[in-house]
C-alpha positions in Angstrom: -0.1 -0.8 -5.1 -2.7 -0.7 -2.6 -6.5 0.9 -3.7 -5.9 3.1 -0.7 -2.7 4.5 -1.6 -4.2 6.4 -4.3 -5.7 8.8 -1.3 -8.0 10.8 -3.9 -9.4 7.7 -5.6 -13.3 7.8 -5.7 -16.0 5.6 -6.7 -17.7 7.2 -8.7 -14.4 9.1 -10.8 -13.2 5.2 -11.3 -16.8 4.6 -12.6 -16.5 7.5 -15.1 -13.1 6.5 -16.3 -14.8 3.2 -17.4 -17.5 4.6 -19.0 -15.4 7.0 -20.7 -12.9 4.1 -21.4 -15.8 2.3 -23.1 -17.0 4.8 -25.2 -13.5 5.3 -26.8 -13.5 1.7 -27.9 -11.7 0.4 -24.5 -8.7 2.1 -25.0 -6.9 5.7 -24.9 -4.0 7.2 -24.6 -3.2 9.1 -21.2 -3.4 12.1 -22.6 -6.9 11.9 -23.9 -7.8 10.4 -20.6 -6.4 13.5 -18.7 -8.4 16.2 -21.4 -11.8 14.3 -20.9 -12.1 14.1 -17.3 -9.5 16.9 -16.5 -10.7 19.4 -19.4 -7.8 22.4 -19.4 -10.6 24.9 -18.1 -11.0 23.0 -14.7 -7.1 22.8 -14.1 -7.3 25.2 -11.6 -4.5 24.0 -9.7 -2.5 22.9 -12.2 -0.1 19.5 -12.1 -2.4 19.0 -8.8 -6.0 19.2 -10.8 -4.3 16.7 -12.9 -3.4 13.9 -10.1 -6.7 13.2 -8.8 -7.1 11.8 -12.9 -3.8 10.0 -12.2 -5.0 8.8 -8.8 -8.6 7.8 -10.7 -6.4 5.8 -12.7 -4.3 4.4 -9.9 -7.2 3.0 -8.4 -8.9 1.6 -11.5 -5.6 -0.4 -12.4 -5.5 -1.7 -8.1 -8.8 -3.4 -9.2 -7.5 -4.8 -12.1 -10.3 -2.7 -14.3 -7.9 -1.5 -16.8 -4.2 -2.0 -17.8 -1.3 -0.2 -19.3 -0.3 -0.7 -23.1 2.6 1.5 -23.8 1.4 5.1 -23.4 -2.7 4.1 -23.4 -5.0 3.1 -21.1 -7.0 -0.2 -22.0 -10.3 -1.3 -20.3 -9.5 -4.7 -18.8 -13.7 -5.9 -18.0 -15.6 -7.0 -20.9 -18.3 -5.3 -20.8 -18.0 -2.1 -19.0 -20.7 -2.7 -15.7 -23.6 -0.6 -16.7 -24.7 1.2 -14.2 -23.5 2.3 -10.6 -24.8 -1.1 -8.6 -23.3 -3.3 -11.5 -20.0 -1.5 -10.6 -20.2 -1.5 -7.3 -20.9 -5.4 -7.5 -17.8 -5.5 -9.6 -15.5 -4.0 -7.4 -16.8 -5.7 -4.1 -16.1 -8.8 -6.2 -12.5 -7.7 -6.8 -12.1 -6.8 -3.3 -13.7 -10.3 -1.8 -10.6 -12.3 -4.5 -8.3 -13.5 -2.2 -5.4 -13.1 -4.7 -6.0 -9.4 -4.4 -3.9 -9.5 -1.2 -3.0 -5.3 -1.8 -6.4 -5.0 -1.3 -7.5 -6.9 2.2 -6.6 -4.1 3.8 -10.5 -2.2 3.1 -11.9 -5.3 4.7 -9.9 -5.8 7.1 -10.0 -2.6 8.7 -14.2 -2.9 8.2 -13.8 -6.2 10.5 -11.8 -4.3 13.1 -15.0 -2.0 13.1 -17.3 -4.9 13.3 -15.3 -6.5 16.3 -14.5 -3.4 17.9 -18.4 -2.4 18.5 -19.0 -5.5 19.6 -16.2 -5.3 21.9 -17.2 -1.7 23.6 -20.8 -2.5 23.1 -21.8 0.6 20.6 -20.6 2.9 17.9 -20.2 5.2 20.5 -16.2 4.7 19.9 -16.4 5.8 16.3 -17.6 9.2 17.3 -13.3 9.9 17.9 -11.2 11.8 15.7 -10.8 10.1 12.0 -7.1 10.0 13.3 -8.1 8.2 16.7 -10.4 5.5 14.5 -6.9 4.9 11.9 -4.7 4.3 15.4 -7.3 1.7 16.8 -8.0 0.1 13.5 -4.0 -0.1 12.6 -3.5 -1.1 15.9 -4.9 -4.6 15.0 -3.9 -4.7 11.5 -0.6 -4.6 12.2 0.1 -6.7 15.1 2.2 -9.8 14.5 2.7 -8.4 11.1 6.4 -8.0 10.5 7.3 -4.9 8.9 3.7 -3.6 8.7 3.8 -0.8 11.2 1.8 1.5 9.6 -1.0 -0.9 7.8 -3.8 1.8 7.8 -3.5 5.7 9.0 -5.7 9.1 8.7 -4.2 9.4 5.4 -6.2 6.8 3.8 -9.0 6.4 6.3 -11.3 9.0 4.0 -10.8 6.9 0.6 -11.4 3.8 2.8 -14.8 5.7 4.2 -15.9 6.3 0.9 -15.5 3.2 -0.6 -17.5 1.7 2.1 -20.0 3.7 2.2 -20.2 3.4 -1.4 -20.2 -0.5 -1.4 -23.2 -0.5 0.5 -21.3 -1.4 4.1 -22.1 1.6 5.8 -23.8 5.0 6.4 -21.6 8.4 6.1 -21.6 10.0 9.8 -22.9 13.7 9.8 -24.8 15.7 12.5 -26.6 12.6 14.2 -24.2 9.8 13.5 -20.8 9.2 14.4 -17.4 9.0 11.5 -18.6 6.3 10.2 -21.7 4.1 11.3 -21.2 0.6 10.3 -24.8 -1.0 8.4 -24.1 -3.8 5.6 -28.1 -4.5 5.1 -27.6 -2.8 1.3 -25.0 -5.0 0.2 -26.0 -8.2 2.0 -29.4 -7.0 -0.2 -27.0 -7.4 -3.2 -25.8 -10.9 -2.1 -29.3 -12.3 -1.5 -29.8 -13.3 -4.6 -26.9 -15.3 -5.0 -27.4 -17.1 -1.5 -30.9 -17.8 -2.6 -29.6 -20.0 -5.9 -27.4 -21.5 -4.1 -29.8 -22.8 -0.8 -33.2 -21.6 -2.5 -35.9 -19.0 -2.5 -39.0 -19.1 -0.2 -37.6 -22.1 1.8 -35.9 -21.8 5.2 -31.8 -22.1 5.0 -31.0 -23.0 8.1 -29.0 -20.5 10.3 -25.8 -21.9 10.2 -26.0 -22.6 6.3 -26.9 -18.8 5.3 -24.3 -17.5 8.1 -21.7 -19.4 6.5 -22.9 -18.5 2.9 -23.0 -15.4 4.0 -19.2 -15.0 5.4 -18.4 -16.3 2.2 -19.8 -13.9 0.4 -19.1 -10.9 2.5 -15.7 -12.7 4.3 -15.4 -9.4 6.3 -18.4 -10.4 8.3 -19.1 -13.1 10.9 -18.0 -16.8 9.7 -15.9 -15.1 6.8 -12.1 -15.9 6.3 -11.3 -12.0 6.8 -13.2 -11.9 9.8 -11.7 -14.9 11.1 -8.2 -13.5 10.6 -9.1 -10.5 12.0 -10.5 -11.7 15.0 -7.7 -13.8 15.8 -5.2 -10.5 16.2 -8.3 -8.6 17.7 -8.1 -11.6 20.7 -4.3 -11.4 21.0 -4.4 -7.6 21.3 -7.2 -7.3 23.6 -8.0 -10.6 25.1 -11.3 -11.0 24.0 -13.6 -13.2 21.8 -17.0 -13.2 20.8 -19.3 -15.3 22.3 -19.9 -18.9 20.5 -23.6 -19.2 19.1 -23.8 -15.2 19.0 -24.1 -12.9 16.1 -22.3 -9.6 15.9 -24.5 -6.4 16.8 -23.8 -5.0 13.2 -24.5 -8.0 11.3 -27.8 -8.5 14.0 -29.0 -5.0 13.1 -28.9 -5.4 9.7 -30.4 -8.8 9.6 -33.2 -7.6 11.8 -33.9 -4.8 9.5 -34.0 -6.8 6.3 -36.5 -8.8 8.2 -38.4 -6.2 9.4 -38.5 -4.8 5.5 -39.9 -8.1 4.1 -36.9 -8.7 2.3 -35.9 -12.2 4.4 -38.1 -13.7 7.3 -35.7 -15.1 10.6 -37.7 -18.0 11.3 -37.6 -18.6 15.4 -38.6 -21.6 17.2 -38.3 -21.5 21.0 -35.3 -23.9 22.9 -34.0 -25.0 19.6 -30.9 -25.9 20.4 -29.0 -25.2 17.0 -30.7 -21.5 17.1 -27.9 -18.6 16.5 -28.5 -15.7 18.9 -28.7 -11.8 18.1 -27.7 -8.9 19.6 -30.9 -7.7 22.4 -32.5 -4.6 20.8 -35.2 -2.4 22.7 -38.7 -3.0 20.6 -37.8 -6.1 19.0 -38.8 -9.7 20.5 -36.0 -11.4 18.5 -33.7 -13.1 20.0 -32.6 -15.6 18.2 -32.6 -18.0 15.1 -32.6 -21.2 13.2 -33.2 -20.5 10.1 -33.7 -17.6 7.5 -35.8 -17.6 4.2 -35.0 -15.2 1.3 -38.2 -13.6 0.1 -39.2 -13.4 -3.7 -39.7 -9.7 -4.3 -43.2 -9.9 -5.5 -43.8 -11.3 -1.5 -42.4 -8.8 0.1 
């Protein structure tokens, strides 16, 4: 089963479930399960009160965060992530596995908003009707793909919101923004780390190198394997491809602002020939690339 197929699965119920999980000794029946997080006075609406615990635990079990032992409920992770970021990490983790191939489909359909406003230019497209957004994103998802016909839909496009919005991949539209606006600068902030053991801190990666590391990391974006996949069925469908040399407006943006923060400097040298170019923004003199260093946080 899909993560998205439990439609009321949430990030921060699946949280409490391991918590709760782990302070039962990493195990308990269903039953106690449904009485701590579904106490009988908040069963409101009866067998329906009770299948937002079962879809909890739906979604929990997609990740592979717990497991079924006859009647109980054992906690798979050893030990429980402490803390919301730690979890977050965790699942993002689970979700970047390529074995978890029920899965792709969160990242996928983030690509197809990636591509998509870079396609048309702006978000201004994700300002449609959630339904509108689940027929452009499926659209791609499912071409070529035998059988698939209905790969993502309005159904799950709210679970799929919330766990990107949750994962640090985007901001929640309201009055001001549009369904969704797509901004990975907090979870590329979670990934810097890791890039910066790999290629060092304080020292310039070159461009290419962090892109790469980077699309490893976070395959969804520019240079990842998702991306890539995506893109291919993005250029058959609407007979269009990135420029070569360019990065993406969303992954521009949120470079730009992690530079403008302090957190990494994009080092810029004019006519280098193996510079990476950004997406134009009004204010900002940046245009391009060669190289990016990752900041030590007493530096910044």
């Amino acid at each position: 089963m899909s993560l998205l197929s439990d439609t009321q699965g949430r990030p921060e119920p699946v949280r409490s479930l391991l918590r709760l999980l782990d302070a039962l000794g990493g195990r308990a029946t269903r039953d106690e399960v449904d009485t701590w997080m579904m106490p009988a006075s908040f069963r409101k609406h009866g067998e329906r009160s009770l299948s937002q615990v079962s879809q909890t635990v739906g979604c929990a079990r997609s990740l592979g965060l717990v497991e079924d032992d006859g009647d109980a409920l054992v906690l798979s992770v050893d030990p429980a992530p402490n803390g919301m970021e730690a979890f977050l990490d965790l699942v993002h983790a689970r979700l970047c596995d390529p074995q978890n191939e029920a899965d792709d489909v969160l990242f996928r359909a983030y690509a197809c908003v990636v591509l998509e406003t870079e396609r048309t230019g702006n978000t201004d497209w994700l300002a449609q009707s959630s339904a509108a957004i689940a027929t452009s994103i499926n659209r791609i998802l499912a071409h070529g793909e035998s059988g698939a016909q209905r790969v993502f839909n309005n159904t799950k496009a709210p679970a799929w919101r919330a766990w990107m919005v949750a994962l640090g991949l985007a901001i929640e539209g309201g009055n001001t923004l549009p369904y969704l606006f797509p901004q990975p600068a907090q979870r590329l902030i979670r990934e810097l780390p890791a890039i910066a053991d790999a290629h060092g801190r304080g020292v310039e990666i070159p461009a290419a190198t962090f892109m790469a590391e980077m699309g490893r990391r976070m395959p969804y974006l520019d240079g990842g394997q998702v991306y890539a996949r995506v893109a291919a069925q993005f250029a058959e469908v609407h007979s269009w491809r990135l420029r070569a040399g360019w990065v993406t407006t969303v992954v521009s943006e949120a470079l730009r602002d992690l530079h403008d923060e302090g957190t990494i400097e994009l080092v810029a040298r004019a006519d280098a020939a193996d510079a990476l170019s950004l997406h134009r923004e009004i204010g900002s003199s940046l245009r391009s690339f060669v190289g990016v260093i990752v900041r030590d946080e007493a530096d910044q």
